[in-house]
PDB file of N, CA, C and O in Angstrom:
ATOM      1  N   UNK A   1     111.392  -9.052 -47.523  1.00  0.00           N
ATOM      2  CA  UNK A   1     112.632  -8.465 -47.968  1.00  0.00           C
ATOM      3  C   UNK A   1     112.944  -8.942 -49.381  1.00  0.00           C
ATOM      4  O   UNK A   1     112.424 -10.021 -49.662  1.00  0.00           O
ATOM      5  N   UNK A   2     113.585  -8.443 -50.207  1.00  0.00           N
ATOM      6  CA  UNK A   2     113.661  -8.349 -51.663  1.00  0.00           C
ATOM      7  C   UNK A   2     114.789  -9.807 -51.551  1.00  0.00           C
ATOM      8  O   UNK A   2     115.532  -9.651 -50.582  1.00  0.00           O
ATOM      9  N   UNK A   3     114.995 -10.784 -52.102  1.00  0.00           N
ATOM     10  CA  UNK A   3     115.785 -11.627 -52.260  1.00  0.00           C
ATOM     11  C   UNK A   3     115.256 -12.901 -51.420  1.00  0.00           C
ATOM     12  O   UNK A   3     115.743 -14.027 -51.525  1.00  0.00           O
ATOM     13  N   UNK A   4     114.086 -12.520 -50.492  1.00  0.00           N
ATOM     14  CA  UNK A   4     113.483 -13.815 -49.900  1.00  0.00           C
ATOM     15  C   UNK A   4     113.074 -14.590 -50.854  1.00  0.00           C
ATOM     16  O   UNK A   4     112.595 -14.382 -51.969  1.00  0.00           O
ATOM     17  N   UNK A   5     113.489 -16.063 -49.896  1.00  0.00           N
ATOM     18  CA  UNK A   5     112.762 -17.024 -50.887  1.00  0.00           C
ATOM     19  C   UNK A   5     111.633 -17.251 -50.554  1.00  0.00           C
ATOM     20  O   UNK A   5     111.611 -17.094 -49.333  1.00  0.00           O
ATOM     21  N   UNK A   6     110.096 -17.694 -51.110  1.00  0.00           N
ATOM     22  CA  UNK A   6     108.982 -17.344 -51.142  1.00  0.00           C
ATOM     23  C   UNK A   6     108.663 -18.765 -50.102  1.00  0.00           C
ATOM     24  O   UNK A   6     108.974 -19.750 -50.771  1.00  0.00           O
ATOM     25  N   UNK A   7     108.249 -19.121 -48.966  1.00  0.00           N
ATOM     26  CA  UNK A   7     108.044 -20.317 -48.551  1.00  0.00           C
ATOM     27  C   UNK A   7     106.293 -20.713 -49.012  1.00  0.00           C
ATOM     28  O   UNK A   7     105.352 -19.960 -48.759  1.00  0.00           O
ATOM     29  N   UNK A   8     106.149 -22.256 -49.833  1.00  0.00           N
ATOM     30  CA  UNK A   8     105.094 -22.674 -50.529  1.00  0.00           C
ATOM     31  C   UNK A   8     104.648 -23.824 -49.736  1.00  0.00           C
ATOM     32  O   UNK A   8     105.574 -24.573 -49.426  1.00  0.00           O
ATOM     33  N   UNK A   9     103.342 -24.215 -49.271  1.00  0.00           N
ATOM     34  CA  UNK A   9     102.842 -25.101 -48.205  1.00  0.00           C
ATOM     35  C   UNK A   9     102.988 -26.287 -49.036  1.00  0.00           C
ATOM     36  O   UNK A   9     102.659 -26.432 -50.214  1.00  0.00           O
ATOM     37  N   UNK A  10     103.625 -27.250 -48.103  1.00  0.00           N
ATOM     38  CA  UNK A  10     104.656 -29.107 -48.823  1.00  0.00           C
ATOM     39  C   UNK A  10     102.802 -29.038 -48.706  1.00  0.00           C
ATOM     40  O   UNK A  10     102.092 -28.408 -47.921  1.00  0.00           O
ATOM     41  N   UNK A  11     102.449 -29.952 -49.819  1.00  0.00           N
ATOM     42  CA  UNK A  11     101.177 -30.713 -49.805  1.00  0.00           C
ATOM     43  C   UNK A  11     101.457 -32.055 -50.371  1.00  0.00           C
ATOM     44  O   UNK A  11     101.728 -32.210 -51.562  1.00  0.00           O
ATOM     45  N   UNK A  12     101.368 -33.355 -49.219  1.00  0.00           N
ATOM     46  CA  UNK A  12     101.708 -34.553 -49.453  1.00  0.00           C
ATOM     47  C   UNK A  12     101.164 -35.253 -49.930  1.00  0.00           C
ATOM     48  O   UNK A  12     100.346 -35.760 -49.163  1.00  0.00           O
ATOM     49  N   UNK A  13     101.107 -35.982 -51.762  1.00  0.00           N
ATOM     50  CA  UNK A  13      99.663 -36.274 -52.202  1.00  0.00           C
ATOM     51  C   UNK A  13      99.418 -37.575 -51.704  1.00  0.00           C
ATOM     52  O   UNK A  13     100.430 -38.270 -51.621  1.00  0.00           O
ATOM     53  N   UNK A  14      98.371 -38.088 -51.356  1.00  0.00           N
ATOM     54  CA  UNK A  14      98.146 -39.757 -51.076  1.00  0.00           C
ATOM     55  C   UNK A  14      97.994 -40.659 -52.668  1.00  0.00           C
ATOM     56  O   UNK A  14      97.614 -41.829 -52.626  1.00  0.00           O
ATOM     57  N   UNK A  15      98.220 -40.207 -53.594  1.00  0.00           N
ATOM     58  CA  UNK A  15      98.015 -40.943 -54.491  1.00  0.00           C
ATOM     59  C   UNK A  15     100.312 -41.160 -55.352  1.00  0.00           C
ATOM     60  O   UNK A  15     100.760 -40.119 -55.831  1.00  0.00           O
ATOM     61  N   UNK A  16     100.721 -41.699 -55.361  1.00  0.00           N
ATOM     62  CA  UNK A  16     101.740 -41.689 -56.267  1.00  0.00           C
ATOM     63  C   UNK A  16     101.748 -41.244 -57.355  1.00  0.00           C
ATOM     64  O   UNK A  16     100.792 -41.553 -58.066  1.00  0.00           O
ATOM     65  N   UNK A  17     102.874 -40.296 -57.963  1.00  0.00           N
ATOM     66  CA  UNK A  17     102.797 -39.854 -58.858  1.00  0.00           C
ATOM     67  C   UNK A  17     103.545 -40.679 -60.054  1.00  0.00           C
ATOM     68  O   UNK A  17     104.760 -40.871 -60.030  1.00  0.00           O
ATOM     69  N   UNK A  18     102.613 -41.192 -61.204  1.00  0.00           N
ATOM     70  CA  UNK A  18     103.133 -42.058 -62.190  1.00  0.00           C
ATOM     71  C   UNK A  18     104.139 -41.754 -63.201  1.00  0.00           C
ATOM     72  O   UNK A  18     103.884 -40.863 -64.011  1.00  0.00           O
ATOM     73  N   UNK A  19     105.181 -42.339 -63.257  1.00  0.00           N
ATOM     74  CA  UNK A  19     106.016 -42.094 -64.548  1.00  0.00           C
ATOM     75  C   UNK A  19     105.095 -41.893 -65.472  1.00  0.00           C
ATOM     76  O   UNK A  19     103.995 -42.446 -65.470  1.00  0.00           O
ATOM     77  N   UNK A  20     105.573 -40.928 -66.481  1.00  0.00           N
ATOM     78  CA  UNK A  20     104.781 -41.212 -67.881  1.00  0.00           C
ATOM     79  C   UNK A  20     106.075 -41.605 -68.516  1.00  0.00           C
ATOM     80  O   UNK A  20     107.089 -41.120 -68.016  1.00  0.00           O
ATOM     81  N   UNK A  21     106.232 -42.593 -69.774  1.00  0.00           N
ATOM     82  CA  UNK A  21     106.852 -42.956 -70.540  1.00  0.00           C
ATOM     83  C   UNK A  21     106.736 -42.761 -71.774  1.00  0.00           C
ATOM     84  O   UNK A  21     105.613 -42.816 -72.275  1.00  0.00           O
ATOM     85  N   UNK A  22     107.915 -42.474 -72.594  1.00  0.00           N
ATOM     86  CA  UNK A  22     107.696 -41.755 -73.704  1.00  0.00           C
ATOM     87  C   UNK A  22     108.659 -42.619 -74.870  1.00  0.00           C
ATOM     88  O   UNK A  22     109.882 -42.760 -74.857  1.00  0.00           O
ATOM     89  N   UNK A  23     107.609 -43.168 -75.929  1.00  0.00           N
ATOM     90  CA  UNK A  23     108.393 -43.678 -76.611  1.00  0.00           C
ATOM     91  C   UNK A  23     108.783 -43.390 -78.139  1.00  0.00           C
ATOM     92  O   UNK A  23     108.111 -42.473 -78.612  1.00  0.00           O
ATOM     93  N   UNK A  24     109.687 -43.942 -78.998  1.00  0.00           N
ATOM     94  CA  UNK A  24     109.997 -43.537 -80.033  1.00  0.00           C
ATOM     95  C   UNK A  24     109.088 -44.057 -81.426  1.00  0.00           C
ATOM     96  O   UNK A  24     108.143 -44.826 -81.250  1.00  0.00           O
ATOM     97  N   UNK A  25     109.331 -43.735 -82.362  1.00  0.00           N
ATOM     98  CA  UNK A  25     108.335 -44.326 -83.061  1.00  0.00           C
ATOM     99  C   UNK A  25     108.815 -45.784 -83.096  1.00  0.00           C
ATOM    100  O   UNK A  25     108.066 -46.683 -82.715  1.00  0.00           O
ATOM    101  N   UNK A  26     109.835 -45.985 -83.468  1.00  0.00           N
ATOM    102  CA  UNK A  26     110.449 -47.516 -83.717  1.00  0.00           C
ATOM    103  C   UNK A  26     109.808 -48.727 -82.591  1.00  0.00           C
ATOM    104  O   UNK A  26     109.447 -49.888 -82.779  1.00  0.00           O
ATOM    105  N   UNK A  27     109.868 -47.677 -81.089  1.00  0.00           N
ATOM    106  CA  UNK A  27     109.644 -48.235 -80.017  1.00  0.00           C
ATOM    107  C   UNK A  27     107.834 -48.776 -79.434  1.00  0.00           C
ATOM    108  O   UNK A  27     107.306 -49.580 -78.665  1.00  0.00           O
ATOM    109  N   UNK A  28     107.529 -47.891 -80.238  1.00  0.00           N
ATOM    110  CA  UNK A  28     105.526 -47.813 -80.288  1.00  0.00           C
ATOM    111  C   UNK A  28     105.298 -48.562 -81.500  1.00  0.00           C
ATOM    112  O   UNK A  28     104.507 -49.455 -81.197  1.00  0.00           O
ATOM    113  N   UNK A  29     105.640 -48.655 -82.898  1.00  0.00           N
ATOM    114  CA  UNK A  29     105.353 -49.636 -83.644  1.00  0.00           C
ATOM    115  C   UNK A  29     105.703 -51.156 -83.137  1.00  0.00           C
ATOM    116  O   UNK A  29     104.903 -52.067 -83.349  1.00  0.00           O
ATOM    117  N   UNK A  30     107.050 -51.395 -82.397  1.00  0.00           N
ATOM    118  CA  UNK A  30     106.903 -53.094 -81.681  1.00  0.00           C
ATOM    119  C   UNK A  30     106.180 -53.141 -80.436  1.00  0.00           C
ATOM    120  O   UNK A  30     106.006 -54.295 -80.044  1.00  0.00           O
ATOM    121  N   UNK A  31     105.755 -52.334 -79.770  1.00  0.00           N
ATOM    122  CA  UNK A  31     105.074 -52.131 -78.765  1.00  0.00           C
ATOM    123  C   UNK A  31     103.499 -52.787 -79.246  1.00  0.00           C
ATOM    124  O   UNK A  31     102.825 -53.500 -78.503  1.00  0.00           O
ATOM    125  N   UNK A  32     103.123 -52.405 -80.547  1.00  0.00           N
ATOM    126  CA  UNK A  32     101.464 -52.429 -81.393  1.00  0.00           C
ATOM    127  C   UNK A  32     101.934 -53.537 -82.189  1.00  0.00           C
ATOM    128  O   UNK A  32     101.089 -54.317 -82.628  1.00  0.00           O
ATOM    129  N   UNK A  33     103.147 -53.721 -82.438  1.00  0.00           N
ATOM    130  CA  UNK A  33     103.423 -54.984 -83.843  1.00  0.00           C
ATOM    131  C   UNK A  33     102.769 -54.549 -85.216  1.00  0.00           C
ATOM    132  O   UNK A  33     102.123 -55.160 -86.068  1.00  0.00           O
ATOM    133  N   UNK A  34     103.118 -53.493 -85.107  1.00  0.00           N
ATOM    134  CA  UNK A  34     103.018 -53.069 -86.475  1.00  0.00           C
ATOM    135  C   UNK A  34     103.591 -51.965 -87.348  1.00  0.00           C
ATOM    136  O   UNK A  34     103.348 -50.922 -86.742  1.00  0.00           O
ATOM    137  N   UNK A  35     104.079 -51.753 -88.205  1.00  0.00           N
ATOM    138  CA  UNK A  35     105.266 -50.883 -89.173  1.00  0.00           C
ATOM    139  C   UNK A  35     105.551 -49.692 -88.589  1.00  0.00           C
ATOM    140  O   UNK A  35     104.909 -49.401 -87.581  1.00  0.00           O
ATOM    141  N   UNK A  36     106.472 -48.847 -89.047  1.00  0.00           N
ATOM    142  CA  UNK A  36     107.062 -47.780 -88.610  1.00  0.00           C
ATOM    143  C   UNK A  36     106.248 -46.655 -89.261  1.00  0.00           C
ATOM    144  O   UNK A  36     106.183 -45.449 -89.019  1.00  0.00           O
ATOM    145  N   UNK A  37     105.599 -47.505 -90.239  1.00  0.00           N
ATOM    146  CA  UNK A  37     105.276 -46.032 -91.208  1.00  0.00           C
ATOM    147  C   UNK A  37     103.723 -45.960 -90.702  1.00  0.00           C
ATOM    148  O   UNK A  37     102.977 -44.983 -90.648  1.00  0.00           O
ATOM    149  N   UNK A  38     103.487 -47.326 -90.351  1.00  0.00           N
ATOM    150  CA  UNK A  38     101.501 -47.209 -90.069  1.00  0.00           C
ATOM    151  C   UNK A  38     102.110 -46.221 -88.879  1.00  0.00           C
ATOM    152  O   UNK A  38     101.717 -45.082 -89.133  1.00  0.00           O
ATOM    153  N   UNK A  39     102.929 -46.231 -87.662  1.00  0.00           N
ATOM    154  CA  UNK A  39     102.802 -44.993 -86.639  1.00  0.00           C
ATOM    155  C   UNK A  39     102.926 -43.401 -87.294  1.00  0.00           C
ATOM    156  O   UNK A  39     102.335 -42.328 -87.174  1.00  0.00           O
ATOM    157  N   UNK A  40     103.747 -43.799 -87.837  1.00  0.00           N
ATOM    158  CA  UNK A  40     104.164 -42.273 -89.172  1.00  0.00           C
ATOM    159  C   UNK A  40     102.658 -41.720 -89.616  1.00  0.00           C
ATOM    160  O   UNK A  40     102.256 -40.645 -89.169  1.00  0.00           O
ATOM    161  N   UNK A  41     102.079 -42.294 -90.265  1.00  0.00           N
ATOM    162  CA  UNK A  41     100.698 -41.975 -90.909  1.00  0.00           C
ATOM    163  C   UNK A  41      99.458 -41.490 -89.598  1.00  0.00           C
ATOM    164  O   UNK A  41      98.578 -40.630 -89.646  1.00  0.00           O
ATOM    165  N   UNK A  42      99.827 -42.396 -88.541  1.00  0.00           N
ATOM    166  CA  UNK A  42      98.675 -41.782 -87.748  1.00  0.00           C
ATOM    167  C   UNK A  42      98.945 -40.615 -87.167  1.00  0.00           C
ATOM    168  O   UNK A  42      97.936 -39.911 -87.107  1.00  0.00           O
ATOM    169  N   UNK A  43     100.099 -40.023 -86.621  1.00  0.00           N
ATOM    170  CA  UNK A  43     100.591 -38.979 -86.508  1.00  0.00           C
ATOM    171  C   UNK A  43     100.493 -37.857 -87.409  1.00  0.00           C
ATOM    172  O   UNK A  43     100.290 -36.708 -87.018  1.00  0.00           O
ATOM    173  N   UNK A  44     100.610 -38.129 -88.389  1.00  0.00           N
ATOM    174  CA  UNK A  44     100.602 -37.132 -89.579  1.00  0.00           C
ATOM    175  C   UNK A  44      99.081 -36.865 -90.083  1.00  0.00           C
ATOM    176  O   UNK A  44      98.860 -35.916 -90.837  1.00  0.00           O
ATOM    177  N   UNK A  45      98.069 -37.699 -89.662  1.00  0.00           N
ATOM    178  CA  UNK A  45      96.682 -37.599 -89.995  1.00  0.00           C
ATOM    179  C   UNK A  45      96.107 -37.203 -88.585  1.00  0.00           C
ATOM    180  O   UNK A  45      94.883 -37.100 -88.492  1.00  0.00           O
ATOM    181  N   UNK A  46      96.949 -36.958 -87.403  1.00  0.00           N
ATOM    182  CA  UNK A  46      96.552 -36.684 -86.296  1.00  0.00           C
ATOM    183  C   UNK A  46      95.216 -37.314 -85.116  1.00  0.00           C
ATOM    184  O   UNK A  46      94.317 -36.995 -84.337  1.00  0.00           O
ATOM    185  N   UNK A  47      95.987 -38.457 -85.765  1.00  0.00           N
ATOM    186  CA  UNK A  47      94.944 -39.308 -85.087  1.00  0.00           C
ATOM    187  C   UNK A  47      95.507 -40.079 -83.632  1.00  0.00           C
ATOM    188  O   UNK A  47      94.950 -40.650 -82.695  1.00  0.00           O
ATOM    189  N   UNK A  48      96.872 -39.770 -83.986  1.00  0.00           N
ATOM    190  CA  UNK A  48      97.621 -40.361 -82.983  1.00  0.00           C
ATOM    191  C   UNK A  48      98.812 -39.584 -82.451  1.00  0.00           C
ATOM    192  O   UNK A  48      99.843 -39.463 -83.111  1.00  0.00           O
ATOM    193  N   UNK A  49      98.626 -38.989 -81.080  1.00  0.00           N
ATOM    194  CA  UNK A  49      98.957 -37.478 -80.660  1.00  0.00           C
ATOM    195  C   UNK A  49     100.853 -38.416 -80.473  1.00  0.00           C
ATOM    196  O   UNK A  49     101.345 -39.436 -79.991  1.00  0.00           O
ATOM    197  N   UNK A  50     101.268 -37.140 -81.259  1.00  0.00           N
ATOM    198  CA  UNK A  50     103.301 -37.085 -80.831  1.00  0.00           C
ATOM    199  C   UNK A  50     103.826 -35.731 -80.031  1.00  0.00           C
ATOM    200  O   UNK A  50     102.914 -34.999 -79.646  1.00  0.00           O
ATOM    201  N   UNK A  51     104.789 -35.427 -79.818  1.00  0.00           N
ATOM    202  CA  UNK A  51     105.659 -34.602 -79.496  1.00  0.00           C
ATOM    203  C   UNK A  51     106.837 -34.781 -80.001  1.00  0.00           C
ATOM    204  O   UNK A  51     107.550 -35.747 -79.731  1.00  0.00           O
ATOM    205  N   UNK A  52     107.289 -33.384 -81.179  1.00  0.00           N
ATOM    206  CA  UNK A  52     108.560 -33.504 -81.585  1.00  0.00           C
ATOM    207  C   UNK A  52     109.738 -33.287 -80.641  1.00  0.00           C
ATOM    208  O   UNK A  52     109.616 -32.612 -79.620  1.00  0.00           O
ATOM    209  N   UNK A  53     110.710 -33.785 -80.947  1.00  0.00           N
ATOM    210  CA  UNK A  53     112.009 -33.648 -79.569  1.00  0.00           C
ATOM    211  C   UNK A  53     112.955 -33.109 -81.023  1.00  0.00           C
ATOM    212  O   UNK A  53     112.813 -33.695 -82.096  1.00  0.00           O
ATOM    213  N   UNK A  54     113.883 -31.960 -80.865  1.00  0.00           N
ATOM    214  CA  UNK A  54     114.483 -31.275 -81.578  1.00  0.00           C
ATOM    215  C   UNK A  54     115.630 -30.875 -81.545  1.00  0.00           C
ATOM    216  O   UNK A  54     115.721 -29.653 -81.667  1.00  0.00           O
ATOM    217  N   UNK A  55     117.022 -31.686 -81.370  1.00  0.00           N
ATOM    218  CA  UNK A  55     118.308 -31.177 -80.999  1.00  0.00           C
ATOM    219  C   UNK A  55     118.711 -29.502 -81.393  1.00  0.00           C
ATOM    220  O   UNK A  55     118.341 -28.713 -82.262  1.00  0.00           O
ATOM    221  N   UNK A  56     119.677 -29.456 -80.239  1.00  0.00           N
ATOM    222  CA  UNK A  56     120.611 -28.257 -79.925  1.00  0.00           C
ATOM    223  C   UNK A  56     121.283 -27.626 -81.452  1.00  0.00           C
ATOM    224  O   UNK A  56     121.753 -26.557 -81.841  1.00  0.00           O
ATOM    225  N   UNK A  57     120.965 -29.187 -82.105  1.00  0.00           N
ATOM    226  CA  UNK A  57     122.491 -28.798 -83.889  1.00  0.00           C
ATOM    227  C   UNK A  57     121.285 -28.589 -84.433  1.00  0.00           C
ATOM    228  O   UNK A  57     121.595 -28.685 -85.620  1.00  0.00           O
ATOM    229  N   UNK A  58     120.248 -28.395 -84.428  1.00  0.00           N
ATOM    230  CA  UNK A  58     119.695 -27.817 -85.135  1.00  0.00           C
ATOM    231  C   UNK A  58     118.662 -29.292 -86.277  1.00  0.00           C
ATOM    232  O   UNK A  58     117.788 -29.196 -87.139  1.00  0.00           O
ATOM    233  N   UNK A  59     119.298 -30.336 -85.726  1.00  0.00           N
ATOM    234  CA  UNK A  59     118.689 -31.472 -87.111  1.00  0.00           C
ATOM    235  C   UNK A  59     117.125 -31.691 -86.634  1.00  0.00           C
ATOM    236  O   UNK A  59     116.568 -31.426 -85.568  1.00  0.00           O
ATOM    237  N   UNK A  60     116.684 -32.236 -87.758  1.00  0.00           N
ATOM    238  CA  UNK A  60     115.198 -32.591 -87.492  1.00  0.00           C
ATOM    239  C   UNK A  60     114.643 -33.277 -86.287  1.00  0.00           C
ATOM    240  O   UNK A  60     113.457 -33.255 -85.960  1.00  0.00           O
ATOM    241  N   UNK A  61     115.537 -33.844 -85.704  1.00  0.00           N
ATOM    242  CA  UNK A  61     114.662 -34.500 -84.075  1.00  0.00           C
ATOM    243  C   UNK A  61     114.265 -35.800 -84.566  1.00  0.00           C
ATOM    244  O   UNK A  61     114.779 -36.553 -85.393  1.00  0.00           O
ATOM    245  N   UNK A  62     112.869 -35.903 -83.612  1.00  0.00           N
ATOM    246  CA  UNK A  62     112.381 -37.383 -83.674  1.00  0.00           C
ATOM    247  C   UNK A  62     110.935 -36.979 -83.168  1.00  0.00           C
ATOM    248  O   UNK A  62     110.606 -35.810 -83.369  1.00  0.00           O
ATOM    249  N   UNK A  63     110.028 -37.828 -82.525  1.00  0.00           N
ATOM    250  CA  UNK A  63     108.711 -37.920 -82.479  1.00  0.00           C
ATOM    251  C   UNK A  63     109.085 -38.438 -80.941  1.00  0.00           C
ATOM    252  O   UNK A  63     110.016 -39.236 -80.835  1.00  0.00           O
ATOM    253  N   UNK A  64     108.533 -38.097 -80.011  1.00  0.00           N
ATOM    254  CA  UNK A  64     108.040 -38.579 -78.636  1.00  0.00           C
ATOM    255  C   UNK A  64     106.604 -38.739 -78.514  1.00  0.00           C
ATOM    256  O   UNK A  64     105.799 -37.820 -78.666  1.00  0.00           O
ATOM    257  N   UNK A  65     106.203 -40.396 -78.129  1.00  0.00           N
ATOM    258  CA  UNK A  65     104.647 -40.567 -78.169  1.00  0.00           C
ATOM    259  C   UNK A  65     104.765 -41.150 -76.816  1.00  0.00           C
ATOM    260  O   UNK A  65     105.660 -41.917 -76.461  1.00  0.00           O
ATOM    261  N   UNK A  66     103.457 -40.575 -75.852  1.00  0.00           N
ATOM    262  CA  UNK A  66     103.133 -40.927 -74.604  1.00  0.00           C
ATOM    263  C   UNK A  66     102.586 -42.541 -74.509  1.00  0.00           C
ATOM    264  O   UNK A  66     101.395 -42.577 -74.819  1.00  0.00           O
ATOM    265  N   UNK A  67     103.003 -43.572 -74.245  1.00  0.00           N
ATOM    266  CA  UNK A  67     102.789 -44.950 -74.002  1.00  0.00           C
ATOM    267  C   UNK A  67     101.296 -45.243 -73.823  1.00  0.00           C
ATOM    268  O   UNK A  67     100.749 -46.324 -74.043  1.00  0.00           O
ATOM    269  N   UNK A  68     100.738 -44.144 -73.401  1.00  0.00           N
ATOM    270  CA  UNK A  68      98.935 -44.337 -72.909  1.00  0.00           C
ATOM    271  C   UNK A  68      98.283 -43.957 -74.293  1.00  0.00           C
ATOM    272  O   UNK A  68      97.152 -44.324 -74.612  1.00  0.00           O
ATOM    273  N   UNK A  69      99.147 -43.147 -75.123  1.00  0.00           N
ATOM    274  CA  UNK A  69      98.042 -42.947 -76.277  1.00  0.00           C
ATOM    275  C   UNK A  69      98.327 -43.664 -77.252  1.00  0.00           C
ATOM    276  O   UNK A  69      97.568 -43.547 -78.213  1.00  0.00           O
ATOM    277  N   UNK A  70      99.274 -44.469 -77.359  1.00  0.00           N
ATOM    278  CA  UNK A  70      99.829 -45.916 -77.932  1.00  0.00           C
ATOM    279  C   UNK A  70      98.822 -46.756 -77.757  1.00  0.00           C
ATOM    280  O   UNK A  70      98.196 -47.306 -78.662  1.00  0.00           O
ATOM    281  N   UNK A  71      98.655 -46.866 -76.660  1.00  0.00           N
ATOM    282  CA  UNK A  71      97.399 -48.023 -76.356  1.00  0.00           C
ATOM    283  C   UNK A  71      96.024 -47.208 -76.734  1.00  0.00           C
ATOM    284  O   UNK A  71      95.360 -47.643 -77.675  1.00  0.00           O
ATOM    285  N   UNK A  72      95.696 -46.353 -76.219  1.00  0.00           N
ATOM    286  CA  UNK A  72      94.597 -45.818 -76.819  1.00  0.00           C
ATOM    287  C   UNK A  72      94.364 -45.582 -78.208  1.00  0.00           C
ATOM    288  O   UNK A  72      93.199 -45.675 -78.594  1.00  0.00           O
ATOM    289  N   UNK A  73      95.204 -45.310 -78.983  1.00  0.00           N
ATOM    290  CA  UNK A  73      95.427 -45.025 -80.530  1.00  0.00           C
ATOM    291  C   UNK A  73      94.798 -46.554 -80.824  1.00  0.00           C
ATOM    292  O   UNK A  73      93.853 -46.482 -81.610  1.00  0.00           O
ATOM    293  N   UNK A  74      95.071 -47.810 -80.416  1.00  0.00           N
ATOM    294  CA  UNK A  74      95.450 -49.084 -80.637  1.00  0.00           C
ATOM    295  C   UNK A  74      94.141 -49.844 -80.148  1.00  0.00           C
ATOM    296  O   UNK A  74      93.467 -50.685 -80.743  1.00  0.00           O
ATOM    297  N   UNK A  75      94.004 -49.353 -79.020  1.00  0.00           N
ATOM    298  CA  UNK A  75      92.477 -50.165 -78.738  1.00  0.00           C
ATOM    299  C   UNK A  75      91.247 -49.493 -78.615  1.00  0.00           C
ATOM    300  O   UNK A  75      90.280 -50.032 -78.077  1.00  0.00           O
ATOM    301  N   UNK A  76      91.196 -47.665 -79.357  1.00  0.00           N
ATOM    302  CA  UNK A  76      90.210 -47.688 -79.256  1.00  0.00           C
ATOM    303  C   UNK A  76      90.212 -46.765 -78.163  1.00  0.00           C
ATOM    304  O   UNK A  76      89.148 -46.203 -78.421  1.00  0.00           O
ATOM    305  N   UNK A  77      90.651 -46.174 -77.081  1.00  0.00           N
ATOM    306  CA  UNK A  77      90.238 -45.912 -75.765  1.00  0.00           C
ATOM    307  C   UNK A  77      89.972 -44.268 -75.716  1.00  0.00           C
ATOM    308  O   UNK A  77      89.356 -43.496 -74.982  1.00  0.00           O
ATOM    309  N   UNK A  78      90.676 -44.186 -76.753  1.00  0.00           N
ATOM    310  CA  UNK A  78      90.977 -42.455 -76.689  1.00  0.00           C
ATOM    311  C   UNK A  78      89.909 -41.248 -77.351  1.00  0.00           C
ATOM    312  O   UNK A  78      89.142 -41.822 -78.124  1.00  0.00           O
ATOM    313  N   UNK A  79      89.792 -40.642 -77.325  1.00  0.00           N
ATOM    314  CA  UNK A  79      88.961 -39.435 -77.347  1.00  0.00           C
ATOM    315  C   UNK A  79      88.817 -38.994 -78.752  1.00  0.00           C
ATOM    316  O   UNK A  79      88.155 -37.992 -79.020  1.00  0.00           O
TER     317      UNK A  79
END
């Protein structure tokens, strides 16, 4: 019938599903102990993957970096 809601089979995973954490640049340079701008530069040379976050008013935002590619950027681990 037109307005049903679609029933989808619960599949219960055995593994937990992990926070990912997302940090700022300020927050990933003391995280590595090192400048705001060395995170700035790897981002911008794309060596070190971000996500821009972009308010509603329209201003420039900020940078969201995933905590795993912090460390990977940092030791090496990443692709």
């Amino acid at each position: 019938m037109p307005g049903d809601q679609l029933e989808l089979p619960f599949v219960a995973s055995a593994e937990p599903q992990l926070a990912v954490e997302y940090l700022t640049i300020a927050e990933a340079a003391r995280r590595v102990r090192c400048c705001e701008r060395t995170i700035r530069r790897a981002i911008d040379s794309g060596v070190l993957r971000a996500g821009r976050v972009r308010s509603g008013r329209g201003s420039r935002g900020g940078f969201r970096i995933r905590s795993g590619d912090v460390e990977a950027w940092m030791y090496g681990d990443g692709a």
